[in-house]
C-alpha positions in Angstrom: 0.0 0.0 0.0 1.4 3.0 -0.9 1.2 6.0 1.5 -1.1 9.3 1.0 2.2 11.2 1.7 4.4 9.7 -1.2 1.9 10.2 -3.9 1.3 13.5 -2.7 5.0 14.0 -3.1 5.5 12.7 -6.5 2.3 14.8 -7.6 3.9 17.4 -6.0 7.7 16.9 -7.9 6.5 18.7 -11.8 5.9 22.0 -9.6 8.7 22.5 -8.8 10.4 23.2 -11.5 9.0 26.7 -13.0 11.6 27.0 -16.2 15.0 26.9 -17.5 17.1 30.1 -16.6 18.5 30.9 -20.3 21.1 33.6 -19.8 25.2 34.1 -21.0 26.3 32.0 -18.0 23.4 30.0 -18.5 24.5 29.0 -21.7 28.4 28.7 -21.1 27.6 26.0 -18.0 26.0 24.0 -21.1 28.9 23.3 -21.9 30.2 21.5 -18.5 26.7 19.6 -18.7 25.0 22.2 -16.3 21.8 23.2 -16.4 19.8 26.1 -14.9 16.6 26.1 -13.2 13.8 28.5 -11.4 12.2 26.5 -8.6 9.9 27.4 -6.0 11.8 28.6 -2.9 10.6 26.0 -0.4 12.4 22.8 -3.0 15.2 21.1 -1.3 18.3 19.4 -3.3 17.0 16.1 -3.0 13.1 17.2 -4.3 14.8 19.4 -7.2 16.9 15.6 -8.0 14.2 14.1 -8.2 11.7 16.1 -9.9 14.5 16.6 -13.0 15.4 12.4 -12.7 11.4 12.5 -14.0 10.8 15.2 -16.2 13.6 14.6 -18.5 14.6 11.2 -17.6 18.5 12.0 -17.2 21.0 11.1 -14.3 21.6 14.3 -11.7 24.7 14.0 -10.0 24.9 17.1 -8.2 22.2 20.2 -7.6 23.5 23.1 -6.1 21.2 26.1 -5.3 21.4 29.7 -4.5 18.5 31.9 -3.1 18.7 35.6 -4.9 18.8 38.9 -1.6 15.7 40.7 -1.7 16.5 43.9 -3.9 14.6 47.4 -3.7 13.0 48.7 -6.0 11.5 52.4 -5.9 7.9 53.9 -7.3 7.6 57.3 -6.7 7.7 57.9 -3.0 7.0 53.6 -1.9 9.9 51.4 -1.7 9.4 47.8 -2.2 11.1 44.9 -2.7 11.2 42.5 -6.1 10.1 39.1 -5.9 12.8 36.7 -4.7 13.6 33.3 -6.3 16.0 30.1 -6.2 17.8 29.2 -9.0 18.8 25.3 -9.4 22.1 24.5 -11.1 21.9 20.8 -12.3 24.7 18.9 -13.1 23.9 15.8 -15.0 26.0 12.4 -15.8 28.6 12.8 -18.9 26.0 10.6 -21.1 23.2 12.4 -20.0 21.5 15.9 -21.5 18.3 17.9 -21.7 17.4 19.7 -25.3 16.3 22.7 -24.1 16.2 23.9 -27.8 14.7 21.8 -30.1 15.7 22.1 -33.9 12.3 23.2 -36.1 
């Protein structure tokens, strides 16, 4: 029998990710078989493995993460803050790769 908890976490696991982070470093870690992700800021390493292990069907060996500082951001007299996010670098086994680009 399989737990409420563990299908709610595999249902859960898609979420996660939000999208690829294409930028100039973005692109140059392609190269060292890194990938960059946007996830939701409450994903842990092991959730963020896991969910990319089913999505794309590759081999993660390592995630590393880094959460963005709040930044401020003026209108007019109010000062705010943007909206913060984690990014998820994704390093996947040598024979592994995600086509983020398909060719048309």
């Amino acid at each position: 029998m399989v737990s409420k908890a563990t299908t709610d976490a595999s249902r859960r696991l898609p979420d996660l990710i939000r999208r690829p982070i294409v930028t100039e470093k973005g692109t140059r870690l392609l190269e060292d078989n890194k990938y960059v992700f946007e996830v939701r800021p409450e994903a842990t390493k092991p959730e963020i493995k896991a969910a990319i292990e089913s999505l794309f069907e590759v081999k993660v060996t390592k995630v590393n993460t880094y959460n963005s500082p709040p930044k401020k951001r003026r209108v007019g007299r109010f000062v705010g803050y943007k909206a913060r996010y984690k990014r998820a670098v994704v390093t996947l086994a040598p024979d592994s790769s995600i086509v983020l680009f398909p060719e048309v």
